[in-house]
Structures are given as structure tokens and as C-alpha cells.
mmCIF file of the N, C-alpha and C atoms, coordinates in Angstrom:
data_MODEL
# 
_entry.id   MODEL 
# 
loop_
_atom_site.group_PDB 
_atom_site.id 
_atom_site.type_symbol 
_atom_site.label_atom_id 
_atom_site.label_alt_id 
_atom_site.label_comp_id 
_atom_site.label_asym_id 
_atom_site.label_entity_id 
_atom_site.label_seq_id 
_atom_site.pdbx_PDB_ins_code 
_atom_site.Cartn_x 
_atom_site.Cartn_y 
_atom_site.Cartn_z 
_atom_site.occupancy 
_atom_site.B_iso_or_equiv 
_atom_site.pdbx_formal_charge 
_atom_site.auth_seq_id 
_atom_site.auth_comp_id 
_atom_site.auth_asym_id 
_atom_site.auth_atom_id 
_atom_site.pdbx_PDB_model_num 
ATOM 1   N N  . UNK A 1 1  ? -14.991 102.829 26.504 1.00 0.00 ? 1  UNK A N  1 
ATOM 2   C CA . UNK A 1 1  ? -14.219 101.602 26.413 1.00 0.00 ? 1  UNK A CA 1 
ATOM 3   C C  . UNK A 1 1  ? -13.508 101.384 27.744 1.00 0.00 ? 1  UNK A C  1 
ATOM 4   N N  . UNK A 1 2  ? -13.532 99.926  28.213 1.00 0.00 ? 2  UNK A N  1 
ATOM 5   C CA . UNK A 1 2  ? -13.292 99.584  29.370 1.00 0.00 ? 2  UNK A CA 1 
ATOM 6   C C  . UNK A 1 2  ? -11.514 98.891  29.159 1.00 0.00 ? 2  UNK A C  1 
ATOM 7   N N  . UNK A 1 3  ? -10.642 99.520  30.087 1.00 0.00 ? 3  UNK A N  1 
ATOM 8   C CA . UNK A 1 3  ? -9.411  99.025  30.308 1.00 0.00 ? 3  UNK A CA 1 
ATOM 9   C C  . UNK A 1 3  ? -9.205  98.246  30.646 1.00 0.00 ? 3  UNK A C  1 
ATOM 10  N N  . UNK A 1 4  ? -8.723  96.717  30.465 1.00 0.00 ? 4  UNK A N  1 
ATOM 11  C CA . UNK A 1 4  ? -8.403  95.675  31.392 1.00 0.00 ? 4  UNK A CA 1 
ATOM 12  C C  . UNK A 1 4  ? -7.050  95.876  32.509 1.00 0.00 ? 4  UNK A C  1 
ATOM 13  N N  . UNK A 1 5  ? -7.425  95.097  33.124 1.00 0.00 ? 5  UNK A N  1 
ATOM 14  C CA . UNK A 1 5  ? -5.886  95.201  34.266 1.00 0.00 ? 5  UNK A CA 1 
ATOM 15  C C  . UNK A 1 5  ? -5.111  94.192  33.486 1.00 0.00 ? 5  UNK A C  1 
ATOM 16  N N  . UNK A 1 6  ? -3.711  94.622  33.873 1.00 0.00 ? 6  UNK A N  1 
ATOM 17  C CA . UNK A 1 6  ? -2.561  93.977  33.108 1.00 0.00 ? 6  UNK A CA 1 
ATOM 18  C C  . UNK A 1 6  ? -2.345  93.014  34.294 1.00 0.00 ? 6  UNK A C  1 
ATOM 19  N N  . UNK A 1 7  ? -2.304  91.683  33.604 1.00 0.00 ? 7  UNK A N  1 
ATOM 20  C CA . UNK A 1 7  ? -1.922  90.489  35.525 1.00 0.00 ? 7  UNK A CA 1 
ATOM 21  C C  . UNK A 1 7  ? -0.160  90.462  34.811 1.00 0.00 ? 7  UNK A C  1 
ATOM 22  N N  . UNK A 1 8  ? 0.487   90.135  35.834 1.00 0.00 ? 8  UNK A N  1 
ATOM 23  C CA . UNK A 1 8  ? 1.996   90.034  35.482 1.00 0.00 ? 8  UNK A CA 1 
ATOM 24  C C  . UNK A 1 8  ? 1.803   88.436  36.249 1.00 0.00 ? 8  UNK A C  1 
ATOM 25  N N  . UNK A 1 9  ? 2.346   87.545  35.229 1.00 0.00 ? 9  UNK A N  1 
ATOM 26  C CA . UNK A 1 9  ? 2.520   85.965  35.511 1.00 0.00 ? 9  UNK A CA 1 
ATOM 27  C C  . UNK A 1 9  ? 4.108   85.918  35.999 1.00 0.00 ? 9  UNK A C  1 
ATOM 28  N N  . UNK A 1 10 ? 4.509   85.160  37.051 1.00 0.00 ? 10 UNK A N  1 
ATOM 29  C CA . UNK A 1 10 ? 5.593   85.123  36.724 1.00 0.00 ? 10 UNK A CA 1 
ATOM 30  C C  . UNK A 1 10 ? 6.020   83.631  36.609 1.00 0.00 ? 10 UNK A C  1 
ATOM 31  N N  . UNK A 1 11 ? 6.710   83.382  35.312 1.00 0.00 ? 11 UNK A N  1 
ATOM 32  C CA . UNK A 1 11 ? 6.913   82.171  34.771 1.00 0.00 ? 11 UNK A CA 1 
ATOM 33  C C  . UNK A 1 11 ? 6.960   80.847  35.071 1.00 0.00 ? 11 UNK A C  1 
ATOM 34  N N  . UNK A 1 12 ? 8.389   81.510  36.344 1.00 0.00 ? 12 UNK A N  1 
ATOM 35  C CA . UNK A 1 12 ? 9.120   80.498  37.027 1.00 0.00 ? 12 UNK A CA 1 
ATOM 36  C C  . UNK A 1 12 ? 8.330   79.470  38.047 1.00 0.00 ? 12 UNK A C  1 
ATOM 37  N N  . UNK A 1 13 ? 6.954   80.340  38.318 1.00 0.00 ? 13 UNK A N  1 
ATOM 38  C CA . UNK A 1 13 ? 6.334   79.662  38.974 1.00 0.00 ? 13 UNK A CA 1 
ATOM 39  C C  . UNK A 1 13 ? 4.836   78.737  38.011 1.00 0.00 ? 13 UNK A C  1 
ATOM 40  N N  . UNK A 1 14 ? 5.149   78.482  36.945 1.00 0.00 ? 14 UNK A N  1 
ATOM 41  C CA . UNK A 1 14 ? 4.411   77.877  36.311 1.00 0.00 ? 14 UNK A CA 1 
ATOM 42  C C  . UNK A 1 14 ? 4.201   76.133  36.716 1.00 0.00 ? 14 UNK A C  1 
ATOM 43  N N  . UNK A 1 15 ? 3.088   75.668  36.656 1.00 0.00 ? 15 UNK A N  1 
ATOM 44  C CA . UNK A 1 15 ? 3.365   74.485  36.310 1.00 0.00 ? 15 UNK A CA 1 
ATOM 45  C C  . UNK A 1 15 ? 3.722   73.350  35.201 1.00 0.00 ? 15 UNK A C  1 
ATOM 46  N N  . UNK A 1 16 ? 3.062   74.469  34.330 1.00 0.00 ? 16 UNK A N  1 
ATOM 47  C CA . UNK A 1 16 ? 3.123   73.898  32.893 1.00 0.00 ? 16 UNK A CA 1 
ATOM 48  C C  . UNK A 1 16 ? 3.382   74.655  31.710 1.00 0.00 ? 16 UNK A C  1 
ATOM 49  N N  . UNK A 1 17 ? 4.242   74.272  30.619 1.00 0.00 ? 17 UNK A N  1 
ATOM 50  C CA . UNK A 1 17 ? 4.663   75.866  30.092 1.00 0.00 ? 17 UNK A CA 1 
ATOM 51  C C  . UNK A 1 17 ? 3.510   75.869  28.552 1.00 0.00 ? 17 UNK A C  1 
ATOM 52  N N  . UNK A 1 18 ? 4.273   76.407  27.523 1.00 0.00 ? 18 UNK A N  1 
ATOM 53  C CA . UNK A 1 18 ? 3.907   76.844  26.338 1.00 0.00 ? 18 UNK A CA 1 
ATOM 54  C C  . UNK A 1 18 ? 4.060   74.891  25.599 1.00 0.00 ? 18 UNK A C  1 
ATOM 55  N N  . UNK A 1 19 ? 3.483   74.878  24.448 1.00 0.00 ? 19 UNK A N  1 
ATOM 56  C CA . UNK A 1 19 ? 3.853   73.855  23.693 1.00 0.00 ? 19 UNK A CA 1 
ATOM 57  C C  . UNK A 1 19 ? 4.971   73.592  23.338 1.00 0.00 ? 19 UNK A C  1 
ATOM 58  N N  . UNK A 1 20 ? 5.289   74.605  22.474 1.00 0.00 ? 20 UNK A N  1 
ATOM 59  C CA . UNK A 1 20 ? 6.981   74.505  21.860 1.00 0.00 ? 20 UNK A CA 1 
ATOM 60  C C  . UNK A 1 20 ? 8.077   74.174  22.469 1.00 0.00 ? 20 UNK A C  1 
ATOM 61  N N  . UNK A 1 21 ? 7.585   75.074  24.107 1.00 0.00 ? 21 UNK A N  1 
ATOM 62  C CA . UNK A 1 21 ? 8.593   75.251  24.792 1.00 0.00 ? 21 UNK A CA 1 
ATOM 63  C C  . UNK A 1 21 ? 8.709   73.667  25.666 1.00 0.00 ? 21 UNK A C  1 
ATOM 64  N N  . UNK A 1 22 ? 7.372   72.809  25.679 1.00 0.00 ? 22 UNK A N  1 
ATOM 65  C CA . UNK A 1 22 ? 7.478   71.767  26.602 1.00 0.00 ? 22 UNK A CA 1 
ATOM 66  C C  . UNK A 1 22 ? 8.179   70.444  25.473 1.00 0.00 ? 22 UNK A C  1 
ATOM 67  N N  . UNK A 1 23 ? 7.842   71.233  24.131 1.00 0.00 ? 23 UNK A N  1 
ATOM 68  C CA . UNK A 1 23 ? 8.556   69.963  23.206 1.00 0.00 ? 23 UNK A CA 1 
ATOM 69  C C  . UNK A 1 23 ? 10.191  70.127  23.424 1.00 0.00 ? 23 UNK A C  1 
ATOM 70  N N  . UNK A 1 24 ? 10.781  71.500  23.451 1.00 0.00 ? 24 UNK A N  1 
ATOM 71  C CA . UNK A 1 24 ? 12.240  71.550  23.558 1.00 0.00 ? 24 UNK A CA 1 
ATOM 72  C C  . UNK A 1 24 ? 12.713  71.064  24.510 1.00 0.00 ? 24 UNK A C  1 
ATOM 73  N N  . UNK A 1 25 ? 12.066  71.171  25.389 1.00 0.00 ? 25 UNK A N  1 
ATOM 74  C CA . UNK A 1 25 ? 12.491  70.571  27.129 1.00 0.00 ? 25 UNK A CA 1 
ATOM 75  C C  . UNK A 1 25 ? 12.526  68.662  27.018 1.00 0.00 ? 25 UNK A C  1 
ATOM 76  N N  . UNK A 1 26 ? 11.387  68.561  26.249 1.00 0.00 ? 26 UNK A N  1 
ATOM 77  C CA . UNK A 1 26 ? 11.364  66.725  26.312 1.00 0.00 ? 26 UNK A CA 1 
ATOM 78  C C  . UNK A 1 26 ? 12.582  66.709  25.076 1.00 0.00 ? 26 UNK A C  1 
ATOM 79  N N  . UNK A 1 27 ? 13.271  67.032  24.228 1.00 0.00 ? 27 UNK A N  1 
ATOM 80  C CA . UNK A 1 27 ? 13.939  66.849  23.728 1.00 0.00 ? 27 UNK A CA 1 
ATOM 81  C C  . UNK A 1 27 ? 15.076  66.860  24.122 1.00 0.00 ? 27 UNK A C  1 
ATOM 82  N N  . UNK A 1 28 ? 15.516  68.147  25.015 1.00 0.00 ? 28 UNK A N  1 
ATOM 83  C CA . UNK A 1 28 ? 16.809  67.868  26.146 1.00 0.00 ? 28 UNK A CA 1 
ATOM 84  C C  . UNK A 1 28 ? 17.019  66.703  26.864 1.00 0.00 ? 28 UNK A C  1 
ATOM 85  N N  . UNK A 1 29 ? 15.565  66.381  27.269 1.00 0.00 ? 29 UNK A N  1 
ATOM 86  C CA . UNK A 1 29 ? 15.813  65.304  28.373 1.00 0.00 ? 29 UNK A CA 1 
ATOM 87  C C  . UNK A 1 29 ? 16.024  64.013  27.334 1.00 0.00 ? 29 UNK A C  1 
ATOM 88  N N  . UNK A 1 30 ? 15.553  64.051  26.481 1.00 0.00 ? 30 UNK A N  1 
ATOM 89  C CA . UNK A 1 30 ? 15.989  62.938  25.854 1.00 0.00 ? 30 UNK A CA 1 
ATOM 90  C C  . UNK A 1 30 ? 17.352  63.024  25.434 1.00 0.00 ? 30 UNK A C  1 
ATOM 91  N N  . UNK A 1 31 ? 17.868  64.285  25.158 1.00 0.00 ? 31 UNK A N  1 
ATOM 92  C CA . UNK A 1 31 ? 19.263  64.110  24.502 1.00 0.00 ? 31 UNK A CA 1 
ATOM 93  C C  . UNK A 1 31 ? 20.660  63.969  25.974 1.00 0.00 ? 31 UNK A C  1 
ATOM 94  N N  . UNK A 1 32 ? 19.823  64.160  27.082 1.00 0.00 ? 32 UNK A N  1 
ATOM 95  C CA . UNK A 1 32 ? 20.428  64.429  28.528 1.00 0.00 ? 32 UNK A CA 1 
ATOM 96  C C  . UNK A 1 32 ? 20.809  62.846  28.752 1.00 0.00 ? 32 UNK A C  1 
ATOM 97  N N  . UNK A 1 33 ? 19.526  62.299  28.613 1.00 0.00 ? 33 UNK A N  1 
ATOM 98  C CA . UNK A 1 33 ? 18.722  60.619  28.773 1.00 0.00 ? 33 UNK A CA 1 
ATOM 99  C C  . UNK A 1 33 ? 19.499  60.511  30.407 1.00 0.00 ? 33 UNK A C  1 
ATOM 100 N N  . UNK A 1 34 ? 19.158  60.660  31.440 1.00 0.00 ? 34 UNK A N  1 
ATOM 101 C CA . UNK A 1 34 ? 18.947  60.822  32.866 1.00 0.00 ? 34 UNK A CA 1 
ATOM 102 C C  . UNK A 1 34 ? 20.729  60.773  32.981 1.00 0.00 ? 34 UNK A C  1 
ATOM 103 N N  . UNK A 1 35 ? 21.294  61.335  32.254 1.00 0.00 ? 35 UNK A N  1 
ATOM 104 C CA . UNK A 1 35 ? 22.912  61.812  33.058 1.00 0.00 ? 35 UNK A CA 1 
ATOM 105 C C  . UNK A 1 35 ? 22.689  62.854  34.221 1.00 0.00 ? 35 UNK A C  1 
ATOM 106 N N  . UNK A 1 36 ? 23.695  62.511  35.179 1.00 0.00 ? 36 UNK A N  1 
ATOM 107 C CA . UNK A 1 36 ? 24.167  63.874  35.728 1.00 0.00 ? 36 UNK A CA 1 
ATOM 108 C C  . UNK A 1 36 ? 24.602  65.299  34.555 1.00 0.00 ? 36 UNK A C  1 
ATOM 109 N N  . UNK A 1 37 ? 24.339  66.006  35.987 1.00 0.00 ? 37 UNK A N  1 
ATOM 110 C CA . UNK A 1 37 ? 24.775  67.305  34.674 1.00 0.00 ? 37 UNK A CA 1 
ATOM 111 C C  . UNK A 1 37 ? 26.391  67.498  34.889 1.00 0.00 ? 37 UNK A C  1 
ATOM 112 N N  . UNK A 1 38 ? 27.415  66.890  35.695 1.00 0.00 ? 38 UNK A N  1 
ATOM 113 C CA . UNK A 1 38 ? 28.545  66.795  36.005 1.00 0.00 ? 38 UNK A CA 1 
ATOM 114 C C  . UNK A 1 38 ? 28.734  65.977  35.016 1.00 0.00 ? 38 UNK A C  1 
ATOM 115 N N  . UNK A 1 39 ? 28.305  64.918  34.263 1.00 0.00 ? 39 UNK A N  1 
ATOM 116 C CA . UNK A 1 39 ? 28.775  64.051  33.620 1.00 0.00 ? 39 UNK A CA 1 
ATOM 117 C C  . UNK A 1 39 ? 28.735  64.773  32.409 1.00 0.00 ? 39 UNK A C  1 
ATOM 118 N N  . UNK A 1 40 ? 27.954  65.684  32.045 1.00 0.00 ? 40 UNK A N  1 
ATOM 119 C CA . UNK A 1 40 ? 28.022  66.218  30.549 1.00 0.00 ? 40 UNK A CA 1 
ATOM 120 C C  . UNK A 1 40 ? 28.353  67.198  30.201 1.00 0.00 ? 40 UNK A C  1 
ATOM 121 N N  . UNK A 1 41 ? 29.428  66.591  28.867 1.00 0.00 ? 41 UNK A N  1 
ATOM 122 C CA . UNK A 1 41 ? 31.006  67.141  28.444 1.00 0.00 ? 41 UNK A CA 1 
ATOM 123 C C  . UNK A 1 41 ? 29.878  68.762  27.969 1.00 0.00 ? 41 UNK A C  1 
ATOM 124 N N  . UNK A 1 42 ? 30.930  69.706  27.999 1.00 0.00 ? 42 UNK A N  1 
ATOM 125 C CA . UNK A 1 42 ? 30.830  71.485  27.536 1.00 0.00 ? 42 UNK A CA 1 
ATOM 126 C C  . UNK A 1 42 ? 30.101  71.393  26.346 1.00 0.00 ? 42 UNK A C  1 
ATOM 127 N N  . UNK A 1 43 ? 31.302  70.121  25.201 1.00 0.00 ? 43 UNK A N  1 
ATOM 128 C CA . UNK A 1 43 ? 31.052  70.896  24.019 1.00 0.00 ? 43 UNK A CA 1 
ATOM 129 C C  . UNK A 1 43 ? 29.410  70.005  23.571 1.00 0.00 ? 43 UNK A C  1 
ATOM 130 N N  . UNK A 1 44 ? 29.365  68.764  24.528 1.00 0.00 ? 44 UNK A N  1 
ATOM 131 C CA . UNK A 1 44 ? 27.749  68.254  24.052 1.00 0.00 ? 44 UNK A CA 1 
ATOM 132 C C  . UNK A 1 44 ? 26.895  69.338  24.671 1.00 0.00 ? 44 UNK A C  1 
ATOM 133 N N  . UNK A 1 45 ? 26.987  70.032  25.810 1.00 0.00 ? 45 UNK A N  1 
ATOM 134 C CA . UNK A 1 45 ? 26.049  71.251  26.234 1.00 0.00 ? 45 UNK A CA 1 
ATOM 135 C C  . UNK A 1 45 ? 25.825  72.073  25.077 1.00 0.00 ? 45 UNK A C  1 
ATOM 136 N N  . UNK A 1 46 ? 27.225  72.540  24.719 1.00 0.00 ? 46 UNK A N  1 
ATOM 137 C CA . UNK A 1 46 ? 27.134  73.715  23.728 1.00 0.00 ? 46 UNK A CA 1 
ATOM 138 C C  . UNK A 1 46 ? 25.733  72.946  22.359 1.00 0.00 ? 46 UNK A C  1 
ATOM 139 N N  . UNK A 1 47 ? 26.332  71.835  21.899 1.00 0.00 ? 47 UNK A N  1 
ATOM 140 C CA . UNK A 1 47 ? 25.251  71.337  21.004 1.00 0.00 ? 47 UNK A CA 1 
ATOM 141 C C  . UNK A 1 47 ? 23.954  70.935  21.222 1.00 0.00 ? 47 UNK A C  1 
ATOM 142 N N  . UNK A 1 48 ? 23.748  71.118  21.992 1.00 0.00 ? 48 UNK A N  1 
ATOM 143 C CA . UNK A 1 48 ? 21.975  71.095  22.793 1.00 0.00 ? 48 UNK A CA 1 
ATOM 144 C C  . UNK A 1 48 ? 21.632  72.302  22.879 1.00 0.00 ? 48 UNK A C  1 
ATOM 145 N N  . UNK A 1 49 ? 22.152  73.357  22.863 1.00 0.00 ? 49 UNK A N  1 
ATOM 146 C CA . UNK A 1 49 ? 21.737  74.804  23.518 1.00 0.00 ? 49 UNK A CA 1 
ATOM 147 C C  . UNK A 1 49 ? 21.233  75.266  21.637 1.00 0.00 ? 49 UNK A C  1 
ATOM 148 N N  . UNK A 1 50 ? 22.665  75.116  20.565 1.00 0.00 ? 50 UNK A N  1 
ATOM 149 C CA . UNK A 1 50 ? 22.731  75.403  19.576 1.00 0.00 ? 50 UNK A CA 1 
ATOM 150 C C  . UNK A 1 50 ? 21.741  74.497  18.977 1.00 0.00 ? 50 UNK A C  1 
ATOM 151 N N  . UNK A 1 51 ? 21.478  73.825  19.006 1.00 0.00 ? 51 UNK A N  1 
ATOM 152 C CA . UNK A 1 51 ? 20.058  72.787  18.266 1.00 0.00 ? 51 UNK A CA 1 
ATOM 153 C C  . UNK A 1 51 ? 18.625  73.941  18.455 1.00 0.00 ? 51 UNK A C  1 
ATOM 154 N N  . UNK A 1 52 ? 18.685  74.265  19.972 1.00 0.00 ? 52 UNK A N  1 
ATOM 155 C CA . UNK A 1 52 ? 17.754  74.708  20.177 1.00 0.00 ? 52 UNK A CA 1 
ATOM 156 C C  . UNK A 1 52 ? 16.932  76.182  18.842 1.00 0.00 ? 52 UNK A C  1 
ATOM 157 N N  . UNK A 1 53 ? 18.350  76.955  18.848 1.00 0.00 ? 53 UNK A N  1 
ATOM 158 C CA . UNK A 1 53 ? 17.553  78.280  17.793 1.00 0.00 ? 53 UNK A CA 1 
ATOM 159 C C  . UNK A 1 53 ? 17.984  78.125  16.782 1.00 0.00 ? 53 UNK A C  1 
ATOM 160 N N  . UNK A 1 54 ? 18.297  76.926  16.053 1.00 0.00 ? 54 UNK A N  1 
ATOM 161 C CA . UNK A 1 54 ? 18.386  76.853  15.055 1.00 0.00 ? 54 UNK A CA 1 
ATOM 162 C C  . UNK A 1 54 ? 17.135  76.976  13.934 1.00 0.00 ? 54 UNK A C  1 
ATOM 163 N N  . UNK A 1 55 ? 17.225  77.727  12.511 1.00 0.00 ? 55 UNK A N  1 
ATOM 164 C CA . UNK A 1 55 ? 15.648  77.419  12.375 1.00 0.00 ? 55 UNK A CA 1 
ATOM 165 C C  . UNK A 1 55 ? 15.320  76.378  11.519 1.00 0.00 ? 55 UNK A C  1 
ATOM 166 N N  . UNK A 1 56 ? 13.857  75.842  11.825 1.00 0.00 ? 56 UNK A N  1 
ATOM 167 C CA . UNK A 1 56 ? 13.323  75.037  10.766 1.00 0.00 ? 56 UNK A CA 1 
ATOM 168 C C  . UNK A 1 56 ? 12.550  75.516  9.918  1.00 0.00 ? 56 UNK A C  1 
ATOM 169 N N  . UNK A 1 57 ? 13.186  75.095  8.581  1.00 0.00 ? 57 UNK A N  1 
ATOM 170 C CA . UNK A 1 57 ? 12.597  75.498  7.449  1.00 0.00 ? 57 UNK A CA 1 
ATOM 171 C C  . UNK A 1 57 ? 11.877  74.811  7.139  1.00 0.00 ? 57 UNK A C  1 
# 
């Protein structure tokens, strides 16, 4: 039996990510809707972050 080589991706340099992960991202930006990030208050951050792992049942 033949071993494969392990490739190490590194993420950050992706162009394009996972599904889930590109739906959560268009959902920020929609909940962002082209503000500065100076303009947006803590506790709306905090509720975008917390949306995120919330689960669906």
C-alpha cells in the first residue's frame, strides 16, 4: 500500500472558500451592507459574530 503525501493548503491564501463558509460571509456583508467598520456599533458586531454558531435545527 502506497502512502500519499500530505499537501498543507494554507487558507489565507485561498481564492475561494468552502460553501457554508462563502454563505456566512455573504450574509455579513449583507448585514454590514457596505458600512465602514468604524461605523459599526460593538454590540451589532457582537450580534453578527453570535448569529454565526448558533445552531440550526
Amino acid at each position: 500500500m502506497r502512502r500519499t503525501i500530505k499537501k498543507e493548503f494554507n487558507l489565507n491564501k485561498l481564492k475561494i472558500g468552502c460553501s457554508p463558509c462563502m454563505s456566512e460571509a455573504k450574509k455579513m456583508e449583507q448585514k454590514i451592507s457596505n458600512r465602514k467598520v468604524s461605523e459599526i456599533k460593538i454590540e451589532e458586531v457582537k450580534t453578527i459574530i453570535s448569529s454565526m454558531f448558533k445552531r440550526k435545527d
